[in-house]
C-alpha positions as a LaTeX table, in Angstrom:
\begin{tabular}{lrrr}
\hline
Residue & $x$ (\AA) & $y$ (\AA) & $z$ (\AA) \\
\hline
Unk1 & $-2.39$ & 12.24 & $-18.58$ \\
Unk2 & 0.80 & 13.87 & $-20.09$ \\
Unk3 & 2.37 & 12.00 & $-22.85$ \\
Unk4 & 5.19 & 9.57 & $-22.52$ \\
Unk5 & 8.81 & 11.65 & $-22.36$ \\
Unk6 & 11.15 & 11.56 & $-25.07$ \\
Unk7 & 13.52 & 8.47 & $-24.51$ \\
Unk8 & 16.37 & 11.42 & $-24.55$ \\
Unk9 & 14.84 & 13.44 & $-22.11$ \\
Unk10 & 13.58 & 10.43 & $-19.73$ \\
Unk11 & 15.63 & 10.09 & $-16.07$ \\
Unk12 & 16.72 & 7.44 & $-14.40$ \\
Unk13 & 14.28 & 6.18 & $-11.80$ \\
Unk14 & 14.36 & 5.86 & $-8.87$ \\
Unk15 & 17.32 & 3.75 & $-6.99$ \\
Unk16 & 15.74 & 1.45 & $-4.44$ \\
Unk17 & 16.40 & $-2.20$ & $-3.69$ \\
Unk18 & 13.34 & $-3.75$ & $-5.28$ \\
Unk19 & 12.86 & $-7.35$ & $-3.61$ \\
Unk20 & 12.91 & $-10.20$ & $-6.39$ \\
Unk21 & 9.61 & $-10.95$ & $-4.84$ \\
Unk22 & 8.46 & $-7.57$ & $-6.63$ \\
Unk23 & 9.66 & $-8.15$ & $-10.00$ \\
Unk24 & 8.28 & $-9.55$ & $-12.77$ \\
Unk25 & 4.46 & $-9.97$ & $-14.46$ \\
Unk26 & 2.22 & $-10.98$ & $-12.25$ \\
Unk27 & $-0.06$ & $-13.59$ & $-13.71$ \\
Unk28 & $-3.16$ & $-14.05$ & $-11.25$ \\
Unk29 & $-6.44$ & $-13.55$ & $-12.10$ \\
Unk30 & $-8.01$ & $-10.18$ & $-12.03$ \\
Unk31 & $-9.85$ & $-9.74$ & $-8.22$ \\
Unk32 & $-10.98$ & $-6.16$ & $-8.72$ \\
Unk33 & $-11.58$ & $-3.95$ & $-11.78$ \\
Unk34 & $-12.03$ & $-0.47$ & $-11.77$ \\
Unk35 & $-13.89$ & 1.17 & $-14.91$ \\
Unk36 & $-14.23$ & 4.60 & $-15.42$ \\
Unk37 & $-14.58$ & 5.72 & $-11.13$ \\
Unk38 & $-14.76$ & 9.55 & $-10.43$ \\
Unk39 & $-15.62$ & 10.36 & $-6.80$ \\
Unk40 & $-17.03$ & 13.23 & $-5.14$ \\
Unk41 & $-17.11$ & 15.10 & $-2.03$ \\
Unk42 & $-20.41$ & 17.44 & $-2.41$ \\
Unk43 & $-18.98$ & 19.86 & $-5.48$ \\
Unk44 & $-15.22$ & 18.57 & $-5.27$ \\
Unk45 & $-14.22$ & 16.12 & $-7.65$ \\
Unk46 & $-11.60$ & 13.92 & $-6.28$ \\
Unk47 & $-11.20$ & 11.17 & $-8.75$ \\
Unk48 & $-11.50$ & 11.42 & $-12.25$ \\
Unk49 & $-12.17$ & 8.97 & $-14.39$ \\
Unk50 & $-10.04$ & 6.01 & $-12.77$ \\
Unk51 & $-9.76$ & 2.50 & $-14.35$ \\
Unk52 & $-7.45$ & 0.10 & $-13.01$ \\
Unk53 & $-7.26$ & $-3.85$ & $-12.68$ \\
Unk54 & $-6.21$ & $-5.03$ & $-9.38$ \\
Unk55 & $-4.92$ & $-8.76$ & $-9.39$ \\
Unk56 & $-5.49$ & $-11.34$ & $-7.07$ \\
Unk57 & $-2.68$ & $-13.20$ & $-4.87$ \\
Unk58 & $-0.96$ & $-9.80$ & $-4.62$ \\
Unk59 & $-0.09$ & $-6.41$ & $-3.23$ \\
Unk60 & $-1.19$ & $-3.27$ & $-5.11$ \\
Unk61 & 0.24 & $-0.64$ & $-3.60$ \\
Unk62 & $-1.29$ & 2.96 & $-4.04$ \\
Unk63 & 1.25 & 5.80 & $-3.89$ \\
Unk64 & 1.42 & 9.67 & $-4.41$ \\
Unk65 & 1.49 & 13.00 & $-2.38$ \\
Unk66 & $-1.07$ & 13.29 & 0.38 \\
Unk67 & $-4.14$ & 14.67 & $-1.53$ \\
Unk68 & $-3.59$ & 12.52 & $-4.74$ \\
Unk69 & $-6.73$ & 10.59 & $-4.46$ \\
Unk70 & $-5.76$ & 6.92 & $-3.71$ \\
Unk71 & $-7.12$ & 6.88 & $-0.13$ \\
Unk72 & $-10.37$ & 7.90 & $-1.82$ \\
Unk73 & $-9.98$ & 5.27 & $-4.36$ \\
Unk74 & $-9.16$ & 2.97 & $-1.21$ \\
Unk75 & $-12.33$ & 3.44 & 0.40 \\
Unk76 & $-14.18$ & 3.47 & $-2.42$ \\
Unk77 & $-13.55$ & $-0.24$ & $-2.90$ \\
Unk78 & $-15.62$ & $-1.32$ & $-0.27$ \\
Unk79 & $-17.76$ & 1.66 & 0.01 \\
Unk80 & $-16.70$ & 3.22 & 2.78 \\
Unk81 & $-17.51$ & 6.46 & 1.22 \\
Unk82 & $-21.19$ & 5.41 & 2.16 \\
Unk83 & $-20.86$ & 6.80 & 5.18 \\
Unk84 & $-19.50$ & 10.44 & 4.16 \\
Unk85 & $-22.53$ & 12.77 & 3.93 \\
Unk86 & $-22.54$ & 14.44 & 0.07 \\
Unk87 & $-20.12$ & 11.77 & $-1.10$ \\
Unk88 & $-20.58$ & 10.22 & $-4.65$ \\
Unk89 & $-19.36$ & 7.45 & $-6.59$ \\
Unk90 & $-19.92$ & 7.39 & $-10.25$ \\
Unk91 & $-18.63$ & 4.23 & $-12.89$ \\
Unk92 & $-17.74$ & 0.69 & $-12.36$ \\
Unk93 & $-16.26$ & $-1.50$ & $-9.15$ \\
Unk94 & $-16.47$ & $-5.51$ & $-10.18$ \\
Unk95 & $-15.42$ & $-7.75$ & $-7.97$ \\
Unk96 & $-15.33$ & $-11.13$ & $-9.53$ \\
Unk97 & $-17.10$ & $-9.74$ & $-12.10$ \\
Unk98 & $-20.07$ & $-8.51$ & $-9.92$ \\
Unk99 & $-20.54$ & $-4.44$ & $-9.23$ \\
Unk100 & $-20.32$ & $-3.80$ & $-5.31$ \\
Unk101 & $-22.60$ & $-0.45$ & $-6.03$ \\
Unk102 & $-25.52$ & $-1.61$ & $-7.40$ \\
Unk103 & $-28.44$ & $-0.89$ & $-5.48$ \\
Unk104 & $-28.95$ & $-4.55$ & $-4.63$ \\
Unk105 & $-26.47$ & $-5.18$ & $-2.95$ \\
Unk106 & $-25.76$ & $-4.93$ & 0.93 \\
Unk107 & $-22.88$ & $-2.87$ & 1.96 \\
Unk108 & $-22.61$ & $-4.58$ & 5.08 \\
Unk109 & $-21.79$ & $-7.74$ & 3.16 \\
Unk110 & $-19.31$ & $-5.99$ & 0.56 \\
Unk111 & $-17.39$ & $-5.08$ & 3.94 \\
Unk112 & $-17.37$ & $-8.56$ & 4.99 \\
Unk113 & $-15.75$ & $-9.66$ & 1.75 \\
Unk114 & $-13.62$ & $-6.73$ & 1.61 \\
Unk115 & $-11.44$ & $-6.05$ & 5.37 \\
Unk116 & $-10.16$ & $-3.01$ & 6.19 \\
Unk117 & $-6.87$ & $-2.36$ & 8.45 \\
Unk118 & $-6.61$ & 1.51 & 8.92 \\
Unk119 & $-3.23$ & 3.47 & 9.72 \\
Unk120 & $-4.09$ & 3.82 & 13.41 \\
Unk121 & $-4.21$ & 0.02 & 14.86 \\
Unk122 & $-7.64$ & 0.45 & 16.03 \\
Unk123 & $-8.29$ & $-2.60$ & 18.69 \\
Unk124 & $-12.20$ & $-3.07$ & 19.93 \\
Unk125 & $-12.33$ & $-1.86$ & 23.93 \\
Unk126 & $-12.66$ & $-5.65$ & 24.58 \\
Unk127 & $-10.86$ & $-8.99$ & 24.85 \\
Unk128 & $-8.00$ & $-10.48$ & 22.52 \\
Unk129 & $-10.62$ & $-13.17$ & 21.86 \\
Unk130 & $-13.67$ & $-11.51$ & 21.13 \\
Unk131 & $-11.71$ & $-8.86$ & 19.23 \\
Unk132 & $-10.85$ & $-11.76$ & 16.43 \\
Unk133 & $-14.31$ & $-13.53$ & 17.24 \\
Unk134 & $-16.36$ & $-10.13$ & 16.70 \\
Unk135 & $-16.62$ & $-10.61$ & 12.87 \\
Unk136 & $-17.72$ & $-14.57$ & 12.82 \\
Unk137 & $-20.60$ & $-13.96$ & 15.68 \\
Unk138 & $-22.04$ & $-10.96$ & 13.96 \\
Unk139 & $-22.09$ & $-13.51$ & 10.37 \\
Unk140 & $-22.91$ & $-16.44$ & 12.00 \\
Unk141 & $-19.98$ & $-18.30$ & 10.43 \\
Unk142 & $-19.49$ & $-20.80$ & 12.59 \\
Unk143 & $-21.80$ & $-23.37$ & 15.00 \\
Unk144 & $-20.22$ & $-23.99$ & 18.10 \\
Unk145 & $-17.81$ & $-22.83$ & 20.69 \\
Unk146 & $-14.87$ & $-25.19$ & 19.95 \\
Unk147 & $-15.80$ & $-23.95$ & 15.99 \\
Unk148 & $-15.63$ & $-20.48$ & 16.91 \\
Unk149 & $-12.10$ & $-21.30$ & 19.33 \\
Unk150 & $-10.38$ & $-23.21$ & 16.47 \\
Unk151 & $-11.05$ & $-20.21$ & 14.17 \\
Unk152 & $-9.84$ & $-18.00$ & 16.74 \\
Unk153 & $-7.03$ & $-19.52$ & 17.03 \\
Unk154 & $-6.45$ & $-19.69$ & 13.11 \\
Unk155 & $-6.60$ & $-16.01$ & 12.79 \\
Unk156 & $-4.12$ & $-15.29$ & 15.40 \\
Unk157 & $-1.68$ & $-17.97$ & 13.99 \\
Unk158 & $-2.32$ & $-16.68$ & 10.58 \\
Unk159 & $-1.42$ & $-12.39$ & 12.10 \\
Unk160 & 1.90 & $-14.43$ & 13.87 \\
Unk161 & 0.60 & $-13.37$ & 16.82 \\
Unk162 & $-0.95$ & $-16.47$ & 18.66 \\
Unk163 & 2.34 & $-17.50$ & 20.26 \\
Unk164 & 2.22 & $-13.82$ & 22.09 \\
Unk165 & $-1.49$ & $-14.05$ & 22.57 \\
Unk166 & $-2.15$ & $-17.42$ & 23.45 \\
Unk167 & $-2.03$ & $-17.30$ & 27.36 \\
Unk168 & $-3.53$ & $-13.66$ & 27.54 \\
Unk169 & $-6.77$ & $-14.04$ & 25.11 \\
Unk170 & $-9.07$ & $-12.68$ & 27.81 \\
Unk171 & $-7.37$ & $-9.77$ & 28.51 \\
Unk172 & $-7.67$ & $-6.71$ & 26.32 \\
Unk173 & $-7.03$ & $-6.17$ & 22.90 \\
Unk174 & $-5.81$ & $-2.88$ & 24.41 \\
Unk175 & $-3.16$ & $-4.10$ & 26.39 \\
Unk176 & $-0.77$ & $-5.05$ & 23.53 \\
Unk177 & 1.94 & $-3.14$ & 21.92 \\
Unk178 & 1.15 & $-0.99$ & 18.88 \\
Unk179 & 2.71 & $-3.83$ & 16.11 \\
Unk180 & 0.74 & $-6.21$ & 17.81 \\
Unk181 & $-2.70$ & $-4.07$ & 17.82 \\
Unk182 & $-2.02$ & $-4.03$ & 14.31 \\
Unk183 & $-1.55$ & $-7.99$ & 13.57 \\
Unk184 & $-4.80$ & $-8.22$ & 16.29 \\
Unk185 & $-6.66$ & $-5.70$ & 13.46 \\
Unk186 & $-5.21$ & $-8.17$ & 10.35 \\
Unk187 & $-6.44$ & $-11.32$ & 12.29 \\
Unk188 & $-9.94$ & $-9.08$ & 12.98 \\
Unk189 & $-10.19$ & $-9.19$ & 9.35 \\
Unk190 & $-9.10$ & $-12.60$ & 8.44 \\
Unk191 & $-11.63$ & $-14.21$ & 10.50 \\
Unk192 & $-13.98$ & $-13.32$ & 8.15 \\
Unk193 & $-12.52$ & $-15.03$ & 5.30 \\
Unk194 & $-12.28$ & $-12.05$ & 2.83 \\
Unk195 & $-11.31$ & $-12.27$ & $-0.30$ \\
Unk196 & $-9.79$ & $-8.61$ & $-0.60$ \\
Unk197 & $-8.27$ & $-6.90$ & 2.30 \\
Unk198 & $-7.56$ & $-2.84$ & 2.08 \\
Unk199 & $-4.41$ & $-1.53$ & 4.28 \\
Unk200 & $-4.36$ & 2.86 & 4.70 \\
Unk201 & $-0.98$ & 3.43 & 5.90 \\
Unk202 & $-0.87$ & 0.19 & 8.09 \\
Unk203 & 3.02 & 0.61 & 9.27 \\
Unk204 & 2.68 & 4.28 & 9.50 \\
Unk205 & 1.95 & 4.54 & 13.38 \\
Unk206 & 4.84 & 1.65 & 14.47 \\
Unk207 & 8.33 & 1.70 & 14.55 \\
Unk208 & 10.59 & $-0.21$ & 12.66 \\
Unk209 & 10.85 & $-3.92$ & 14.13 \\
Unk210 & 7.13 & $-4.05$ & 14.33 \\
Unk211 & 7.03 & $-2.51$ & 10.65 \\
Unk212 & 9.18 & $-5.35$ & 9.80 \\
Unk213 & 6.71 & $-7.70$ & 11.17 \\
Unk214 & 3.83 & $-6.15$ & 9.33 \\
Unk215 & 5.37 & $-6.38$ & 5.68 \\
Unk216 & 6.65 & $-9.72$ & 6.78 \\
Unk217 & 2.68 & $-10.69$ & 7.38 \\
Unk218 & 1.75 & $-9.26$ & 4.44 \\
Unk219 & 4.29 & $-10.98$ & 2.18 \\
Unk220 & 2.15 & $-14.39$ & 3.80 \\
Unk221 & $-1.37$ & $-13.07$ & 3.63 \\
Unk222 & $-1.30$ & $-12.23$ & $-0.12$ \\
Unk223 & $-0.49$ & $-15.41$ & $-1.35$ \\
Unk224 & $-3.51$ & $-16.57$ & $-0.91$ \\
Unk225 & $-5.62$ & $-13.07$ & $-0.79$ \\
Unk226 & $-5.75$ & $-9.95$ & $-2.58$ \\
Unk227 & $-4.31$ & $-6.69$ & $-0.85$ \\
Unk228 & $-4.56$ & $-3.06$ & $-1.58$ \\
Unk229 & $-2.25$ & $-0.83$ & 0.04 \\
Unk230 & $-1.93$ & 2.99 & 0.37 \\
Unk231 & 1.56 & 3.98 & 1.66 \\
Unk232 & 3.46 & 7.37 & 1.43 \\
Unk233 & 6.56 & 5.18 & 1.64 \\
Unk234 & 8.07 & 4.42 & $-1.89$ \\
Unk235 & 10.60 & 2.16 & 0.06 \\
Unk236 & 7.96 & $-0.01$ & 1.55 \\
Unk237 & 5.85 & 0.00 & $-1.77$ \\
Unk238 & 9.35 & $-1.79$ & $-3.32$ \\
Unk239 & 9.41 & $-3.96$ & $-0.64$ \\
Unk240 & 6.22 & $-5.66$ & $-0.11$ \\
Unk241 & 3.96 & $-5.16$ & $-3.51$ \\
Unk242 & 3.74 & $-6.32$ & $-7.16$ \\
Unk243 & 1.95 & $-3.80$ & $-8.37$ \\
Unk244 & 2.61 & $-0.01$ & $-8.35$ \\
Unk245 & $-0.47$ & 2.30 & $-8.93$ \\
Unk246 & 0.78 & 6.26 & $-9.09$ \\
Unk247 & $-1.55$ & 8.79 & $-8.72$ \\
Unk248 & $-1.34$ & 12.56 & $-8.55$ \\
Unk249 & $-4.45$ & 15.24 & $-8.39$ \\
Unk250 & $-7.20$ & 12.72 & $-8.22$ \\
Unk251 & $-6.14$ & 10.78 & $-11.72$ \\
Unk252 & $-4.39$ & 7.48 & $-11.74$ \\
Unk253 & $-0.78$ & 8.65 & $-13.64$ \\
Unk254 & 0.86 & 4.60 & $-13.85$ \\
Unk255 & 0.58 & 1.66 & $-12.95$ \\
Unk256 & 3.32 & $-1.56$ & $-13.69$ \\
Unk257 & 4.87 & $-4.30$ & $-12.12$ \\
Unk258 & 6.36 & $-2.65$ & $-9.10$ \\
Unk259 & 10.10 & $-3.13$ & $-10.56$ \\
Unk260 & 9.33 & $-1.64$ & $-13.81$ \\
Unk261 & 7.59 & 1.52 & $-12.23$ \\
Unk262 & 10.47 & 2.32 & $-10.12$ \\
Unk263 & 13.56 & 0.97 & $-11.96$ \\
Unk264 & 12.05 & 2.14 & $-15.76$ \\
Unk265 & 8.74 & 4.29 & $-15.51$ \\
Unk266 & 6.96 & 5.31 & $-18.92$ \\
Unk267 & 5.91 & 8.50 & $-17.63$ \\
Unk268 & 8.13 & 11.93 & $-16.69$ \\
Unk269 & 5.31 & 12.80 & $-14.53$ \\
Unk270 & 6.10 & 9.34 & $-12.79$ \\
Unk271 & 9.90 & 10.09 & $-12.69$ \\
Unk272 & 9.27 & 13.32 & $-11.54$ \\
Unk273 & 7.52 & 12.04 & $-8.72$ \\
Unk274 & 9.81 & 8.68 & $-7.60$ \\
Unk275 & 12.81 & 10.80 & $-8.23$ \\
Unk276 & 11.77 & 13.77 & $-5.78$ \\
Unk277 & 11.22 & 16.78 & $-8.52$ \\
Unk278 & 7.60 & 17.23 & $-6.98$ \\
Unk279 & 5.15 & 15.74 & $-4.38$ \\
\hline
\end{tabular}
């Protein structure tokens, strides 16, 4: 990590309209802590030594080129990287203070506590209803029909998207529009309850009125639930998060409030980066 710039030779950052929502310290509890990650694919090292406090009640959004590392470090938070053949994990990832890689405990259950919305909205081939009601069936979370209906119905209201679902829940997920695959995908995940969901790229496949929606959603969902976000869109990062997280070649560069990353980075290699000199 290069050391901070001279104040002479520092830049101004970055001029985008960062929402008050974005500004100041953010004062929730700790959700995640990272402590000394790397990750590997086989012989390539794509993290190195990553540390990193992610706060509850909040968006952390993950930025840098394509390449950088912080869809890696997005996975890795509820081991999806499992599932890659040759990939390792090596340090620290609490959540509440507990590791999620230690060899007793269930991956299956770290997913349920930690959702995942990817950048493609990514529907099940099956009904609006059992879509949102896949995750409670599989976990037995609830005891009845009218259970399982009201926390349907919960979901939906909670992705804004029961008033256009309502009358259509047995039709296919597959049938909507591409912003409303995605809020069916958020209220997929927040049937489960979790306590952390991850977004890749979540607005990256929609145009802008349903993009609109999404960041409007999130803006809800987080305050009551951590998110992580990776988006190649600075603008969107100002927009929606608290937190800024830069990364570049695998090592986490900066991370601030969202304001102060943008508006007053620490870091020429941060400026560099949010001012369009590389990446």
């Amino acid at each position: 990590m290069s050391e901070p710039a001279p104040q002479s030779a520092r830049r101004p950052g970055l001029a985008l309209q960062v929402p008050s929502a974005s500004t100041g310290a953010v004062t929730s509890p700790t959700r995640i802590n990272v402590r000394n990650v790397n990750a590997f694919y086989g012989a390539k090292q794509a993290l190195f030594d990553v540390n990193l406090e992610i706060p509850d009640n909040a968006v952390t959004a993950f930025i840098g080129a394509s390449g950088c590392g912080k869809s890696t470090l997005l996975r890795c938070l509820n081991r999806m990287n499992d599932t890659i053949p040759g990939a390792r994990v090596d340090g620290e990832i609490l959540m509440d203070g507990a590791d999620i890689n230690a060899a007793d405990v269930d991956p299956v259950l770290v997913r349920t506590r930690i959702g995942m919305v990817f950048q493609k909205p990514s529907p099940f081939p099956m009904s609006i209803y059992d879509n949102v009601a896949y995750g409670p069936r599989t976990h037995k979370l609830t005891t009845s029909k009218a259970e399982l209906d009201e926390l349907v119905e919960r979901s939906l209201r909670r992705a804004a998207l029961w008033e256009e679902a309502k009358d259509r829940l047995n039709k296919s997920g597959l049938g909507l529009s591409g912003g409303q695959q995605q809020r069916l995908c958020i209220a997929r995940a927040l049937a489960v309850s979790p306590a952390v969901i991850l977004m890749d790229e979540p607005c990256s496949a929609l145009d802008p009125v349903a993009t609109a929606h999404i960041e409007q959603l999130i803006e809800d969902i987080r305050k009551h639930t951590c998110i992580v976000m990776v988006t190649h869109s600075m603008a969107q990062a100002a927009r929606v998060s608290q937190i800024t997280a830069f990364f570049n070649m695998g090592k986490l560069i900066e991370t601030a409030p969202t304001a102060d990353l943008f508006t007053a980075p620490k870091l020429e290699q941060t400026q560099d980066y949010i001012t369009g000199r590389f990446g």
